[in-house]
N, C-alpha and C positions, 0 to 999 in steps of 0.2 A: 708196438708193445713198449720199446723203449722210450718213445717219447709222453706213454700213455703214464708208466712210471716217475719221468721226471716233471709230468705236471702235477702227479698228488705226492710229490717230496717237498715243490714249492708252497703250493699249499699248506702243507705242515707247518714249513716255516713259518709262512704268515702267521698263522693261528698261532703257533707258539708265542709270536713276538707280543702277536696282541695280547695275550693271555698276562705275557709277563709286565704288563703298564695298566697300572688301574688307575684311569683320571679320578679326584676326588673332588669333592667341594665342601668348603668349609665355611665358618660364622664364626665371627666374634663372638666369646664367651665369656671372657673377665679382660680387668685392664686395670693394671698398677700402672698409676699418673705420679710423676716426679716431676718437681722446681720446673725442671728442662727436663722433658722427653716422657716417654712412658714403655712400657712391658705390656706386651699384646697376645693373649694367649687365643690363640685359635681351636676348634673342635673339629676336626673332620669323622664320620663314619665309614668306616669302610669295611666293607668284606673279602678274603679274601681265600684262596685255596692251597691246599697244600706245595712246598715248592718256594723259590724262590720269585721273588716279582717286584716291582718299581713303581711306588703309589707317588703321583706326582698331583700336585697342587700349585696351581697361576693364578692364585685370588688375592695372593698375599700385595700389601703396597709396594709403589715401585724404592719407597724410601727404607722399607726396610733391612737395618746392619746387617749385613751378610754374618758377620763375627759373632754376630746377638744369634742366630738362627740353633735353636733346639729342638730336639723331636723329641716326644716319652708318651707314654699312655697305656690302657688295659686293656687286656684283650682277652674271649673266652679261650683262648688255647696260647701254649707257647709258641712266640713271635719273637724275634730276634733284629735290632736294627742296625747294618751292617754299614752303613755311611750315610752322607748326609748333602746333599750340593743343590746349590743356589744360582741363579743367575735371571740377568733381567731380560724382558723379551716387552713385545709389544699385543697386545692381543684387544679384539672388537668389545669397543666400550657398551654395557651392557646396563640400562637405567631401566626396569619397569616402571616405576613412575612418569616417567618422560614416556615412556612410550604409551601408558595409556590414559594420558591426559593430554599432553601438548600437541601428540603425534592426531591423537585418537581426533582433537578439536579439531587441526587444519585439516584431515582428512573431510569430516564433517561439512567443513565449510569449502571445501572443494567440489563433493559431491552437490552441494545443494546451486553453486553458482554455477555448474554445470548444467542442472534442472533448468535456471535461469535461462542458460544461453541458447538451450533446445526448443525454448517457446518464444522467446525474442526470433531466433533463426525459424520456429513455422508461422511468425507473424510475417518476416520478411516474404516466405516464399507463397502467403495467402496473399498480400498485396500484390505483388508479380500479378498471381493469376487474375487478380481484379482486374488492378490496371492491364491486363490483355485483353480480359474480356471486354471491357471497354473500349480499346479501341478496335475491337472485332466488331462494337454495335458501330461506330461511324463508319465500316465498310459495308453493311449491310443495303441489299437494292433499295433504289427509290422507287414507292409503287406510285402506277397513274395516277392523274388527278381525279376521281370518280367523277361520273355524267351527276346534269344537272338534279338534285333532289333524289340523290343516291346517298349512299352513307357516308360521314365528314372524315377528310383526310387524318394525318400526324399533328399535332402542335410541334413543327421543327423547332421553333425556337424553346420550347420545350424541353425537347428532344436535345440539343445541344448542351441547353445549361445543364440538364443534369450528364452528362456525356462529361465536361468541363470537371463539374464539380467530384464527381465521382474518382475522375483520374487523381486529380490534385488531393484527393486525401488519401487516395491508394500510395500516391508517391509520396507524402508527407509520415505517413505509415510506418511503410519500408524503412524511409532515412531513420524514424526515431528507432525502429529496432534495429539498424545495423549500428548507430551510435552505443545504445545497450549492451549491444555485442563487442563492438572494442572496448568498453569498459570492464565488459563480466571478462576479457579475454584480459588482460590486464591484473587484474586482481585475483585470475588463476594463475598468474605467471608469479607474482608475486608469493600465492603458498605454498606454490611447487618449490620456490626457491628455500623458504623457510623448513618446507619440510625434510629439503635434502640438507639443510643444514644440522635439523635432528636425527636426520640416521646415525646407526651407529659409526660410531668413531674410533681410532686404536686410540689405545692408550699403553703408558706403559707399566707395566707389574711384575711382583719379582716371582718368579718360579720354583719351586722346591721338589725335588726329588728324593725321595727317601726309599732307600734300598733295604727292603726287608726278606727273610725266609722263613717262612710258616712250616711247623713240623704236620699240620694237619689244618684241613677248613676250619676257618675261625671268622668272627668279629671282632673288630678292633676299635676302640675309641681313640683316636692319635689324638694331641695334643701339640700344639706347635708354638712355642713363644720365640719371639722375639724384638728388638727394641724400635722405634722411632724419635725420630727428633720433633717431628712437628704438633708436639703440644705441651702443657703444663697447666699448673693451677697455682695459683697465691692465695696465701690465708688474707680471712675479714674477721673482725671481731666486733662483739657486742659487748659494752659493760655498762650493766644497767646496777644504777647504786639504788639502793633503799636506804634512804641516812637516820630511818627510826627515830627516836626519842628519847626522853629521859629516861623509860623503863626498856626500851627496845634496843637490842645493838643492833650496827648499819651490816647490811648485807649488802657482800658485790656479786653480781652473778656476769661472769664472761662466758661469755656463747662464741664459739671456735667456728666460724664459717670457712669457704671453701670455692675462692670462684675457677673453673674448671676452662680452659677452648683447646682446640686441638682442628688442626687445618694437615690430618695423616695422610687423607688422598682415601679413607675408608670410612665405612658409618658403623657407630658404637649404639647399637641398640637393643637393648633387652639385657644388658651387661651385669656382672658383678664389677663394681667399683669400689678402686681402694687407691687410696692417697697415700704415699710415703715420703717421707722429710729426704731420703736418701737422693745425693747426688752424683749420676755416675757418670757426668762429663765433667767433675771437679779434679783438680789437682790430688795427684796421691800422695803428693813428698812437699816437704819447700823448698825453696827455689834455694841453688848454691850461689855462694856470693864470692865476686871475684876477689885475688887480690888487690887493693889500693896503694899504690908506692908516692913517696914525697921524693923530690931531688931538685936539684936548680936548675933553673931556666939554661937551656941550651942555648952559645954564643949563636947571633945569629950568620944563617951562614949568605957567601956573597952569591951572588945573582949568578945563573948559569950564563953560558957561554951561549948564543946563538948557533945554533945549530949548521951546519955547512951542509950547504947546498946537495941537492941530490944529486951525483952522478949521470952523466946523458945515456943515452938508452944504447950507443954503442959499447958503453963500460958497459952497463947491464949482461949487455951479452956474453961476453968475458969472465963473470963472475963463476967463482968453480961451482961444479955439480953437486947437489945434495950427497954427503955423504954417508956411510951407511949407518953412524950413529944418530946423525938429524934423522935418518926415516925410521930409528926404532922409538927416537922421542918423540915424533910426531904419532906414531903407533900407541904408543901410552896415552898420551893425551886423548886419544879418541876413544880407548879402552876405557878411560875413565869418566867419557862425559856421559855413558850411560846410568853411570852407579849415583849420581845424583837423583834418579827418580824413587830411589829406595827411602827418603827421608820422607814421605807422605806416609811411611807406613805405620810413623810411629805416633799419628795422631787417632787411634786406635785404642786408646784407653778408658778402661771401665773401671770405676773406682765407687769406695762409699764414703759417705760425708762423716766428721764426726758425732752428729748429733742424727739420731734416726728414731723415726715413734711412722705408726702405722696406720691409717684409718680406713675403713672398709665402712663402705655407706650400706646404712638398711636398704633391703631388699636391693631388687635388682633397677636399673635405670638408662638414661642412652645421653649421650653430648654428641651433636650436631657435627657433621663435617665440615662448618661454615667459618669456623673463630669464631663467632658467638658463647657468650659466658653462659657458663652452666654453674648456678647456686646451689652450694648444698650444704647442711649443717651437720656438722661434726662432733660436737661433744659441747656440755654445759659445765660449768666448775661452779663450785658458788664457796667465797672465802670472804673471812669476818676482816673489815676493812678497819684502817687507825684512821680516824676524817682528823684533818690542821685545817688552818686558816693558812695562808699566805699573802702577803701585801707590800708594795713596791707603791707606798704613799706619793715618796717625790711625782712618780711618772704617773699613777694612776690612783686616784681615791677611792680604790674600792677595794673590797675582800673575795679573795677566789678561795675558792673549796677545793680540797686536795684528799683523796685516798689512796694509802699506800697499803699496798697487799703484798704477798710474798705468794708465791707462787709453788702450789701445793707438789707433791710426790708425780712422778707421770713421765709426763711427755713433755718438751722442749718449749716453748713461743717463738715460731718464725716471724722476723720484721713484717708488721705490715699496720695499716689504716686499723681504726678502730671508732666505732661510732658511740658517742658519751650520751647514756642516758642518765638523770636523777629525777627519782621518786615520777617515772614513767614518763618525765619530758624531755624532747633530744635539743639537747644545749651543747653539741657541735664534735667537732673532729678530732682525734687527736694520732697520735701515731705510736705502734708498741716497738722495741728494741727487739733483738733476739734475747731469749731468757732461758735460765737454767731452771731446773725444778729447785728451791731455794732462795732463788734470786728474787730481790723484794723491788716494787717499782711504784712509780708517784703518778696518777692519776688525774688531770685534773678535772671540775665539774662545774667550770662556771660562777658568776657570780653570787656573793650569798649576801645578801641583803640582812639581814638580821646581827653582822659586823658590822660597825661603822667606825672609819677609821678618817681622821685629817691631816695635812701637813700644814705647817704656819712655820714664819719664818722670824725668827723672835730677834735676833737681833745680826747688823751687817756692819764691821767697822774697818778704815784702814787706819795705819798710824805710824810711827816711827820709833826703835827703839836704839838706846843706846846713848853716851854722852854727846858724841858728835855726831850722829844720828847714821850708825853704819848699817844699820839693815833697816827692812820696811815688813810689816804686818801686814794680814789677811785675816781677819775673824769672824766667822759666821757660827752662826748656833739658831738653832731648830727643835721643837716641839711635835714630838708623833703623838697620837692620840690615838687610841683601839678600845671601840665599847662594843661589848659583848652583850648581845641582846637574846640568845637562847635558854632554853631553862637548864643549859648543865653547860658547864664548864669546856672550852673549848683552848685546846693548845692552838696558838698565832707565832707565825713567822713573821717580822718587820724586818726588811730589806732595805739600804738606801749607802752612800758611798760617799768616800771623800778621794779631792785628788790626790792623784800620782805623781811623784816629784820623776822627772827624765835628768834629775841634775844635782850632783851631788852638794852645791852651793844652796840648794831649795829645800826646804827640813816643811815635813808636816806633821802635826800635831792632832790628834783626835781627843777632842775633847766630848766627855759623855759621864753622866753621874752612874748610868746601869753601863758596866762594861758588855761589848760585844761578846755575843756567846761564840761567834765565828768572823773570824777573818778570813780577805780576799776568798769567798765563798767560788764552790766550783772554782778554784784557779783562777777566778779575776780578779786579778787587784784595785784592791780599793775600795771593793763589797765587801760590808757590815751584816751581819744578821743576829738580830733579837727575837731568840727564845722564849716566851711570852704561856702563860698559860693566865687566861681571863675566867675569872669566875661569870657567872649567871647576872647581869644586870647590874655589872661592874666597870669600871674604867681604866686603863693605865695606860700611864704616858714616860715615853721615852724622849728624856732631855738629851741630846747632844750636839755635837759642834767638830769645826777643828779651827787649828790655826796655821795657815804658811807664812814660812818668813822667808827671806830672801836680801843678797845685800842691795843696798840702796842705788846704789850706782845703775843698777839692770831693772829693768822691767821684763812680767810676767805674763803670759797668757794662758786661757782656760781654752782647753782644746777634747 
């Protein structure tokens, strides 16, 4: 009786334990993708009973931040989530695709070279019985010779050849079906191996236990996010110009693309997707800066001394016993070479960036677990553009088309590639900067033929000034030329430079009738720019020049 008892107490236990672990399974359902990394928000269903109990979930990747790990969700009754823990484990790699295609094929062709080898092997053993039976007919009796004008004997010679011949294809038979046969055995040796190579496999994944107490049976929707490092997305952009006409103004319309990979160790399919500019592996603070001290060079000092010789191994033994202060200092030192591993901990930081905008792609969609780029468009702007000319005659004769836009109320421009469309043709590459909403930026579109600008070089002298001829001249003077060939008026940039003296005995002079609207432009010295606005089927020309002098005695070089 007593033992009858403590077999249904064990029992209880069991039940109990089982009762209180409800394995779940879950699916990707939305994913915030960041610069670096993304926020994986998981769905599990689960049911569960009054009481306390431990819904545990191993689907999760094995890279997912333990730190990052959150539980939340609805449920039809009150549920309460009382802790949270993670860790990683290894559990049987589980692909239905692989299993029923790749697995499903070698099976396939296993069975059938199998079929193969069972009719090759009953060709073999149908030859056998041939070839016996034939040589069962060359033991057969030889009958009398019959009397004279009795019925005619055998044709032996007959009788042999086909005896001969019959064996020889019997045995010719055999051989080609056992050859058959190490081949069909071969090329099952070979799927068998493939195919144990597709069985499942462990792999490794992180596991999550979540410790709940339900005041009564209920359904739950749990909710599980947390972050990964192994993906991201960088912005594309499109800006296509419409440069209008005389009655039209030019429209720019940039299209905000979106290329997406991620290599998480899980597939994103059927997802809500939403992109954010936020970076939570970036710096939260700036960097403190040490202090910098000045002082003077320390005497140098004289050369050590050579070290003296070490002691023979009978001193050695001599030497006093560790004392009891060496073996507490020795005891410190060891106390503290574990405390070094606590400095990993503080690479742990989750931060956001200062510039943050949010986009959630229509409808729902999936990115590949491969690295492969996932394209997706994000938003269109469309802002009335100022078109210039620009021209850099010395280096090049021609006129580039330039639209500067300013970049409307919103969301931020991440750096990145941008493809130049005008009036629907792609005239090439260019690259955007990070941008504030405000911030105005120069475009360029390629060549515009309908400018035509030249350089000519009008005059080049040296000479010598002075009574007794204490310096020497340099004078050159140049002719820009910009015709405007559109029916309205077009503002022109004319760019081009004179040298830079490295030496205070070297004077340069800029000679020009229209002065420069800018000097050393962008911070280069020595770049001129003329402001320029060409009316409709008009001409103008920028005279200028410079002159260097320098004293006579030295000579000059252009570098």
């Amino acid at each position: 009786m007593r033992i009858l008892l403590t077999a249904t107490l064990l029992l209880a236990t069991v039940v109990e334990v089982s009762a209180a672990e409800i394995p779940a399974v879950s699916r990707v359902d939305a994913v915030t993708v960041f610069p670096q990394g993304a926020e994986v928000s998981r769905v599990a269903k689960v049911q569960i009973e009054k009481g306390p109990h431990t819904v545990i979930l191993n689907d999760l990747p094995a890279d997912a931040v333990p730190n990052s790990i959150r539980v939340e969700g609805l449920a039809s009754g009150k549920l309460e989530i009382g802790s949270v823990d993670s860790r990683r484990l290894m559990v049987p790699s589980t692909d239905e695709q692989v299993a029923s295609s790749a697995r499903r094929r070698i099976e396939d062709e296993i069975e059938l070279l199998r079929d193969q080898r069972s009719v090759s092997e009953a060709q073999v053993k149908a030859a056998e019985t041939q070839q016996s039976l034939i040589e069962n007919l060359s033991q057969l009796p030889v009958r009398p010779a019959p009397a004279q004008g009795g019925e005619r004997g055998e044709d032996w010679t007959q009788v042999l050849s086909t005896i001969a011949n019959g064996s020889a294809e019997a045995h010719r038979a055999a051989l080609d079906a056992r050859v058959r046969m190490r081949t069909l055995d071969r090329q099952i040796e070979d799927l068998e191996k493939k195919l144990a190579a597709l069985s499942p496999a462990e792999q490794q994944r992180t596991e999550v236990k979540v410790h709940v107490e339900a005041l009564a049976p209920l359904d739950a929707d749990l909710v599980v996010r947390y972050q990964i490092k192994g993906a991201s997305w960088t912005p594309l952009y499109d800006a296509r110009l419409a440069t209008g006409d005389k009655t039209t103004a030019p429209v720019l319309s940039l299209i905000r693309r979106a290329e997406i990979r991620q290599r998480s160790g899980e597939s994103w399919d059927n997802i809500a997707l939403t992109l954010s500019t936020t970076r939570p592996n970036a710096s939260a603070a700036v960097p403190e800066l040490a202090p910098v001290t000045v002082d003077f060079e320390a005497p140098p000092q004289p050369r050590p001394v050579a070290a003296a010789p070490a002691p023979p191994v009978g001193t050695m033994k001599r030497m006093a016993a560790p004392t009891a202060a060496d073996d507490m200092a020795a005891a410190v030192v060891a106390e503290a070479a574990p405390a070094l591993v606590a400095i990993e901990a503080q690479s742990a930081a989750v931060v956001s960036a200062p510039f943050q905008a949010v986009f959630a792609v229509a409808g729902r969609t999936g990115v590949a677990n491969t690295g492969e780029a996932k394209r997706v468009q994000l938003l269109v702007e469309k802002m009335e553009p100022k078109l210039s000319i620009k021209t850099v005659p010395k280096e090049d004769a021609k006129a580039y088309l330039y639209a500067k836009v300013v970049l409307p109320q919103g969301t931020p421009l991440l750096p990145g590639p941008v493809s130049l469309f005008r009036d629907g043709t792609f005239v090439g590459l260019g690259k955007l900067p990070i941008l504030s909403p405000g911030e105005d930026h120069e475009l360029g579109f390629g060549v515009d033929d309908l400018v035509r600008v030249k350089h000519a070089l009008v005059e080049e002298k040296r000479g010598e000034t002075g009574l007794i001829s204490t310096s020497r001249t340099d004078v050159r003077s140049y002719k820009l030329t910009v015709k405007n060939m559109h029916e309205r008026s077009m503002p022109v940039t004319v760019l081009d430079q004179v040298p830079v003296s490295n030496n205070q005995d070297i004077k340069v002079e800029v000679i020009s009738r229209l002065a420069p609207t800018k000097t050393d432009v962008d911070d280069r010295r020595g770049v001129l720019a003329w402001d320029l606005v060409v009316e409709p089927d008009q001409e103008q020309v920028v005279d200028f020049g410079y002159r260097v002098v320098w004293p006579a005695a030295k000579a000059i070089t252009y570098r």
